[in-house]
N, C-alpha and C positions, 0 to 999 in steps of 0.2 A: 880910953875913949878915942884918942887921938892915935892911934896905931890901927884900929878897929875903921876907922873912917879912912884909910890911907888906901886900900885897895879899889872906895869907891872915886877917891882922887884918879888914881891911877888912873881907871877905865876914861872918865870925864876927861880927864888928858891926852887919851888918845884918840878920842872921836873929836876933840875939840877942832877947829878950825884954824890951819897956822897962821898966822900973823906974815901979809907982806915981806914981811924981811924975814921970814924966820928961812931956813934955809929943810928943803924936803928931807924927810927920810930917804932911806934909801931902800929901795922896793926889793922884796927876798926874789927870787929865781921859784919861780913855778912848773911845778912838772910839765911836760910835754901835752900840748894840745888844750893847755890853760893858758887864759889870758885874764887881767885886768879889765876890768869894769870900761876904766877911763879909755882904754885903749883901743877898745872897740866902735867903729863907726858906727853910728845909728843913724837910721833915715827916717823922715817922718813920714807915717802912712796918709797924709794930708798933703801929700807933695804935688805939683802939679805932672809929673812925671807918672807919678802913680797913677792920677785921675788917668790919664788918657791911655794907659796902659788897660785902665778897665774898660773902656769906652771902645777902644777896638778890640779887644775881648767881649764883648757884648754883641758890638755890630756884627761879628765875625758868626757868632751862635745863632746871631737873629736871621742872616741868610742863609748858612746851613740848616738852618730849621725851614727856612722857606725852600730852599732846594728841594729838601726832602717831603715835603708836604706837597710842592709840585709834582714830583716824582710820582709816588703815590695819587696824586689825582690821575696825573697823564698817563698810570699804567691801570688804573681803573675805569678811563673813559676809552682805552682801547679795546682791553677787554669787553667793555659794554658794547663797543660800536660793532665788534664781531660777532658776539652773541647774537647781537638784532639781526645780524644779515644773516646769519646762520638759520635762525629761527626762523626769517623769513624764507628761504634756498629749501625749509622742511627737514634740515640737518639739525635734528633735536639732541642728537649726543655731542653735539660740539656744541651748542646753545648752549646746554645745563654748563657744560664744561668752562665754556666764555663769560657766560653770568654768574657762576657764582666763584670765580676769577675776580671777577667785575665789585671790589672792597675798598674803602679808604678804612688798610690794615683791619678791622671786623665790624664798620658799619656798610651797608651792602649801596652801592651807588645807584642813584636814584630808583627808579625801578626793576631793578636786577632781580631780586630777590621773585617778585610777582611773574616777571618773564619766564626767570630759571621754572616756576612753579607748571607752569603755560606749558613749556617744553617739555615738561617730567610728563606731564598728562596728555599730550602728544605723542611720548613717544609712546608708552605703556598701549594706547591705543595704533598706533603704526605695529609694534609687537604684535598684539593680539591679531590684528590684520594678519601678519606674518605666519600667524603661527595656524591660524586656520589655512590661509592658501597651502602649505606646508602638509596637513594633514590631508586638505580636498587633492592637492598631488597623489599623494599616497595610495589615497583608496581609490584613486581614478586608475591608477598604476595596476592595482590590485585588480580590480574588476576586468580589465582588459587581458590581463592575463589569465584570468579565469574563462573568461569567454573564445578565445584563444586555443586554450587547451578543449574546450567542449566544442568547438568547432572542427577540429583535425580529428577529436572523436566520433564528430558525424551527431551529436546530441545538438540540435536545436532549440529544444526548448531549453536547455542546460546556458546557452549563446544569449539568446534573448533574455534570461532570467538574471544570467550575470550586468548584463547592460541596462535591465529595467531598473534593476538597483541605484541606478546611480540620479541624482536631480537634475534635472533639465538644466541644457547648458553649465554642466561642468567639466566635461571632456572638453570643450571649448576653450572654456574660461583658461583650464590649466594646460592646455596647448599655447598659451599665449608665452607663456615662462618656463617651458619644460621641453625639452629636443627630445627627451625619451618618449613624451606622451605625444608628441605628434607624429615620429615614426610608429609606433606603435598604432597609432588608432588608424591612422595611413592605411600601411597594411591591412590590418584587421577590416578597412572597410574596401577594402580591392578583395581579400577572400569571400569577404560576406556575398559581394556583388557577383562573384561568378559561382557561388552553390544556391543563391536568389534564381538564378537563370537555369540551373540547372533543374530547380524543384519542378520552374513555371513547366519546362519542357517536361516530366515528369506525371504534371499535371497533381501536383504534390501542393495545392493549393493554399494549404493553412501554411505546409514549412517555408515555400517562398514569400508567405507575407507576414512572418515573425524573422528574417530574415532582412527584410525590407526596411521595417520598423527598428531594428535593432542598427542599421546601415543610419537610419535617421535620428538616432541616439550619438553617432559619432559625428555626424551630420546633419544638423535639423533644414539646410538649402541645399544637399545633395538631391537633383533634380529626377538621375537614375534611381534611385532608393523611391523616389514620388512616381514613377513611371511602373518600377517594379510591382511597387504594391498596390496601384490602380489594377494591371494584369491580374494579380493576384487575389485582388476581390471578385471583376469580373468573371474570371474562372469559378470563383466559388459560389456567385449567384447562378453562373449558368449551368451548374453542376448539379445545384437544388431544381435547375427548372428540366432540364433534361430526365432528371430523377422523378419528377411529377408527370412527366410524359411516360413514361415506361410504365409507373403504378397504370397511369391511365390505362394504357393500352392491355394491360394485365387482366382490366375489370371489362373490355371490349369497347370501352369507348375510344373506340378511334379518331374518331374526328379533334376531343377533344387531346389524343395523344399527339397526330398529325401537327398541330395548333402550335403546342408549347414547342417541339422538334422544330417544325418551320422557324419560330422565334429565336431557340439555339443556336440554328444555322444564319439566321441575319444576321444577329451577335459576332459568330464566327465561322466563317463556312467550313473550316476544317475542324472542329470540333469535335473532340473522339465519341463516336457511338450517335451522332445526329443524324446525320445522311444515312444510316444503316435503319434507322428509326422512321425515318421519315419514308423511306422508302418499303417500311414494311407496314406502316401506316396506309401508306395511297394505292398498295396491292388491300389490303383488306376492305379499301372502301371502293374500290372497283365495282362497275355493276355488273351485276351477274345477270343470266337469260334466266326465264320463267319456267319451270316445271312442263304448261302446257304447248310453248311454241318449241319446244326440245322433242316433244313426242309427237308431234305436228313435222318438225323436219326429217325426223329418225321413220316415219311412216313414208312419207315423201319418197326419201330412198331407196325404199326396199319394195314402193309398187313400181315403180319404171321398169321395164325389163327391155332392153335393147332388141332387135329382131335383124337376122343376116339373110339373102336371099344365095341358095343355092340350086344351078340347074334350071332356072328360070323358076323356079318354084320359092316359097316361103316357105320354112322350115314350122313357123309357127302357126298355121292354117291350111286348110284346105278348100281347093276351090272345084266348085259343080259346075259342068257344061250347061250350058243353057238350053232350053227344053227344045223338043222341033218342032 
């Protein structure tokens, strides 16, 4: 019993606590990079040393946290400040671009979000703007050169038909933005105007005034294209009423062919075929002598018989001596 109880001596023995006077064991030699318990410094985590180490460890996070929360504002209220001038300047790809820049990191700063939306729909609509002017270019490009080519072929009505095509004031519109379309229609409207001049002279009446009109398609205040085609009407009323003079005179009434010819000729005194009309008008309405003062003058003539005296005698009588 007593040999059985001696090991738990033993242990109790060694944990016990020595006595003042007792004199230490003597500590073994520990491998390398071991230490003793006692030997080690310990700090309390309750130090004041500690405290203020955490204290500006704190203050340190709390301004870099503010730095960077500043940051982030001031790089969202730039963005925002040039967005709005953008958007205002009608620079809608730099708006969207500025606005939705415009974050504190993925809440969108104040009304960013609503502007960027403003600009999207903006520009979609300046596009479409774009994309029509772009096209009416085109087909204005197109048509001029059709009419162009039918012009140097002498086809007129080919000229006018290529340029009726087109809506009022848009050879204009697209001369404002296009150096090809204003040399072009240029041109084209310096030919039109000297084969307009050439018709009138021609007396080619309908092609100088689809000419005229076609001149006023690349120009709606070209004032010679408004001069040309007044000639060009004129010609062709006075063409119809000359044309009513001839019928007339065809059926013998003259008076009434004479009539419409005089009028031709005030209109235009050189008028082809007026004066040749007029003057075969007032030969027809000439008056004529009468049947009876004709055979009256034509008797006249042929009773007078002149008488010559030859030899003191008259050839045409005989004279008896007087009685005795």
């Amino acid at each position: 019993m007593v040999e059985s109880l001696s090991p738990i001596r033993r242990m109790l023995s060694l944990h016990a606590e020595p006595t003042p006077d007792a004199t230490s064991p003597v500590q073994q030699e520990l491998p390398p990079g071991w230490h003793y318990t006692e030997d080690l410094a310990w700090e309390d985590e309750y130090s004041p040393h500690r405290g203020r180490r955490l204290l500006v460890g704190a203050a340190i996070a709390v301004v870099v946290a503010a730095a960077l929360a500043g940051l982030v504002i001031f790089n969202a209220a730039a963005h925002y400040a040039r967005g709005v001038d953008a958007l205002r300047d009608g620079s809608y790809a730099a708006a969207i671009g500025e606005l939705s820049a415009a974050k504190l990191i993925v809440v969108p700063y104040r009304g960013s979000e609503d502007l960027a939306a403003q600009a999207r729909t903006a520009l979609a609509a300046e596009l479409e703007v774009q994309q029509k002017e772009t096209a009416r270019e085109q087909a204005v490009i197109g048509a001029l050169e059709r009419a162009r080519t039918a012009l140097s072929a002498g086809k007129a009505n080919a000229v006018v038909a290529a340029l009726a095509s087109l809506p009022a004031g848009d050879v204009k519109a697209a001369a404002k933005d296009s150096q090809e379309v204003r040399a072009t229609a240029a041109d084209l409207e310096e030919r039109l105007t000297v084969a307009a001049k050439e018709a009138l002279a021609q007396a080619k009446w309908g092609r100088a005034k689809g000419f005229a009109v076609a001149i006023l398609v690349l120009d709606p205040l070209a004032e010679s294209a408004t001069a040309l085609g007044a000639k060009a009407k004129t010609g062709e009323a006075l063409t119809a009423k000359l044309a009513e003079a001839k019928d007339a005179a065809g059926h013998g009434r003259w008076r009434t062919a004479l009539r419409l010819a005089l009028a031709v000729t005030a209109a235009r005194k050189d008028f082809p075929g007026a004066a040749g009309l007029v003057a075969q008008a007032r030969k027809a309405l000439a008056p004529k002598p009468s049947p009876k003062a004709t055979a009256t003058a034509a008797t006249a003539t042929t009773a007078t018989v002149p008488s010559t005296s030859t030899g003191g005698t008259s050839s045409g009588s005989t004279s008896q001596p007087p009685p005795p």
